[in-house]
C-alpha positions in Angstrom: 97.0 155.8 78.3 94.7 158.4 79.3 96.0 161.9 78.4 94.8 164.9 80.0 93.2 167.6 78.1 95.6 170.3 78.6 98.2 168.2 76.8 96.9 168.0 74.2 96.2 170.8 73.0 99.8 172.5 73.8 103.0 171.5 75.3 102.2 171.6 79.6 103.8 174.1 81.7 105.0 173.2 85.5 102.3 175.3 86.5 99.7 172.8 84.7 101.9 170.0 85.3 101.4 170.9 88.9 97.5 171.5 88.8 96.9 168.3 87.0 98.8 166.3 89.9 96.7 168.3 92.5 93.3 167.5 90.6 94.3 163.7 90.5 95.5 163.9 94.5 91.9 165.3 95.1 90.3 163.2 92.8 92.1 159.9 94.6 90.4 161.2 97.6 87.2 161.6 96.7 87.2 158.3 94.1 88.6 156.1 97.1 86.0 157.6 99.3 83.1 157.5 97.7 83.4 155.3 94.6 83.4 156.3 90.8 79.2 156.6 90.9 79.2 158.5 93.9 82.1 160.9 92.9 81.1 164.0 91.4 83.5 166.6 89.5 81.8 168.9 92.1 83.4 167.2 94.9 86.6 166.6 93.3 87.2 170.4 92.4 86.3 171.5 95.7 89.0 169.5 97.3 91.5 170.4 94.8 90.9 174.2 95.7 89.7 174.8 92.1 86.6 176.0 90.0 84.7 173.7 88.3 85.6 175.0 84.7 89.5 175.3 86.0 89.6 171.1 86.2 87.6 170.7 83.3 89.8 172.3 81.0 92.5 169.9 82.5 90.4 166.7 82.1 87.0 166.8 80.0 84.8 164.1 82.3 85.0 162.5 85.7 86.1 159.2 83.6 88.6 160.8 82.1 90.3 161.7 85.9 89.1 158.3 87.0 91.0 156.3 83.7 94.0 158.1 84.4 94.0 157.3 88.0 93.4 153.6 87.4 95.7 153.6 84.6 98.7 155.2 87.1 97.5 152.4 89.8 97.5 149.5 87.7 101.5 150.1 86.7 102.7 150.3 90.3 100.4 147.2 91.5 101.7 145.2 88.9 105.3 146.3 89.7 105.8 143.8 92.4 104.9 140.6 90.5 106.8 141.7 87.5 110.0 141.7 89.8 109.0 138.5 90.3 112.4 136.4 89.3 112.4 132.8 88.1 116.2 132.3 88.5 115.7 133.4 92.3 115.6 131.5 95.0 111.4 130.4 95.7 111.7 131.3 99.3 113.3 134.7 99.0 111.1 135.8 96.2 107.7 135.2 97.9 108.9 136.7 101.3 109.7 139.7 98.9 106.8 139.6 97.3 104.7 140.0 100.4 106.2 142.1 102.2 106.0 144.6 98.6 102.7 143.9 98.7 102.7 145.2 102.3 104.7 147.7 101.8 102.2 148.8 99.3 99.1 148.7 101.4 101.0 150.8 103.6 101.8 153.3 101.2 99.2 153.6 98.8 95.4 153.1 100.7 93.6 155.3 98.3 95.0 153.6 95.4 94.3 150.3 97.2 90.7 151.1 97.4 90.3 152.8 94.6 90.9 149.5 92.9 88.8 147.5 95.2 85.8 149.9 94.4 86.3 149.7 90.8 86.8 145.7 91.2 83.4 145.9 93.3 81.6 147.7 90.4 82.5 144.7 87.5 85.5 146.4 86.9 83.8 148.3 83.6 86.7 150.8 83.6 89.9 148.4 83.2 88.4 145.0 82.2 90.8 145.2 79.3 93.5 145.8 81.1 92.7 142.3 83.8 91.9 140.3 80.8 95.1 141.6 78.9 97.8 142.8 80.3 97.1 141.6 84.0 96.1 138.0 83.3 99.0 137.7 80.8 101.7 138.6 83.6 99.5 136.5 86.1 99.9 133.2 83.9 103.7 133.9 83.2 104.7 134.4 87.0 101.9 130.8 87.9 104.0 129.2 85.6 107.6 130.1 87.7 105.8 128.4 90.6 105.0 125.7 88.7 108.4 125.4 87.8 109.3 125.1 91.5 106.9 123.1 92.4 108.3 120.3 89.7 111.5 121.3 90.9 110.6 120.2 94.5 111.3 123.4 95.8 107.7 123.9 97.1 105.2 121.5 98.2 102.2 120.8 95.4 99.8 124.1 95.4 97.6 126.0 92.8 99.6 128.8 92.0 97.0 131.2 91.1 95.2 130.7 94.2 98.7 131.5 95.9 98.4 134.4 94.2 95.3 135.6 95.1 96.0 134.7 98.7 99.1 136.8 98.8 96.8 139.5 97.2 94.0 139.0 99.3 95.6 139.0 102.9 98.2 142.0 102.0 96.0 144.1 100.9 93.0 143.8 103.3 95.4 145.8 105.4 94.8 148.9 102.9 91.1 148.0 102.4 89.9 147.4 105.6 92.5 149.7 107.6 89.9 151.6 109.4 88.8 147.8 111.1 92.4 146.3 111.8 93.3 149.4 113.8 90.0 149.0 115.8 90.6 145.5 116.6 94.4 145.6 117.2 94.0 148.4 119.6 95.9 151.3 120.0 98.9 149.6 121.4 99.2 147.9 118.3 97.4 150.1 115.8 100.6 151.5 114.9 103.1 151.8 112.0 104.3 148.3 113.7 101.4 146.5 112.6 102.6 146.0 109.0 106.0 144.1 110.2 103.9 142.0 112.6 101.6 141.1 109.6 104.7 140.9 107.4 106.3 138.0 109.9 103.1 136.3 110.2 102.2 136.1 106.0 105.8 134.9 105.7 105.6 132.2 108.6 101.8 131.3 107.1 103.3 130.8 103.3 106.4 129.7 104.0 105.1 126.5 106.2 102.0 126.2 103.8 104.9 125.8 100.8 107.1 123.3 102.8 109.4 125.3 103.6 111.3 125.9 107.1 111.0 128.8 109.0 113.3 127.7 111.3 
């Protein structure tokens, strides 16, 4: 894991503690705004209220603000699938899993599309991390579903493409937030719009996996 310059060099007071969570809070900004090549460490001190060679002595180079920030997102995106529980019952564990997913989006935007941007790019800062740690958890929890599926508690699917629907359709509500407001309207543009899409996922994957909404 990243660690930022001013620990290492001596143990971190609150005060730096505190600096180095506002230089990452800025940082998210400005990375899920304008990408990791279209960030600058300009950009990134002026919205943390700081000089230049204040943040530097607190991380040495834009990657190293960027790494740590990837590093922090990847933990709590993976959180939800590792809660993933093959004793549990199929049905309530996918429901769960979407609506953490959703849950997410709601709560973490930046860190959504800072992810997406970095996905975008050929994902040169954390391709170790999908190939390792990501795809290894990925195959573990495909191979629960599978176990489900044999069990005929689901109907006959591929469970990485469930996956990466459950992915794809949760999160599109961090990544493209700007557009579902515009086209929901502003009656519906509101904090509501996550339990609407959190009843419609479940109703779409629950039918789609044989199982009864009723």
């Amino acid at each position: 894991m990243t660690v930022p310059r001013a620990a290492k060099t001596q143990r971190r007071t609150r005060i730096q503690e505190e600096k180095e969570e506002r230089i990452l809070d800025a940082a998210l900004d400005v990375f899920s705004s304008n990408g990791f090549r279209g960030a600058t460490i300009d950009q990134i001190a002026e919205a943390a209220g700081m000089s230049k060679p204040n943040l530097l002595y607190y991380f040495r180079t834009k990657e190293a603000i960027h790494r740590t920030l990837l590093e922090r997102m990847l933990f709590t995106w993976l959180e939800p699938l590792q809660a993933f529980d093959a004793d549990g019952d199929p049905e309530t564990e996918i429901r769960s899993y979407i609506r953490r997913k959703l849950e997410m989006s709601r709560d973490f935007p930046r860190e959504s599309r800072l992810f997406a941007n970095e996905i975008l790019q050929g994902a040169p800062h954390i391709e170790d991390e999908i190939n390792g740690p990501l795809k290894a958890l990925v195959d573990e929890k495909a191979e629960v579903i599978r176990t489900w599926i044999k069990a005929g508690k689901l109907a006959r699917c591929d469970p990485y493409h469930l996956i990466f629907s459950i992915w794809a359709t949760t999160q599109h509500y961090a990544d493209f937030d700007v557009q579902v407001r515009a086209v929901l309207g502003e009656n519906r543009a509101g904090e509501g719009r996550f339990e609407d899409a959190a009843r419609f996922l479940e109703q779409l994957f629950m039918r789609g996996l044989g199982i009864s909404t009723a």
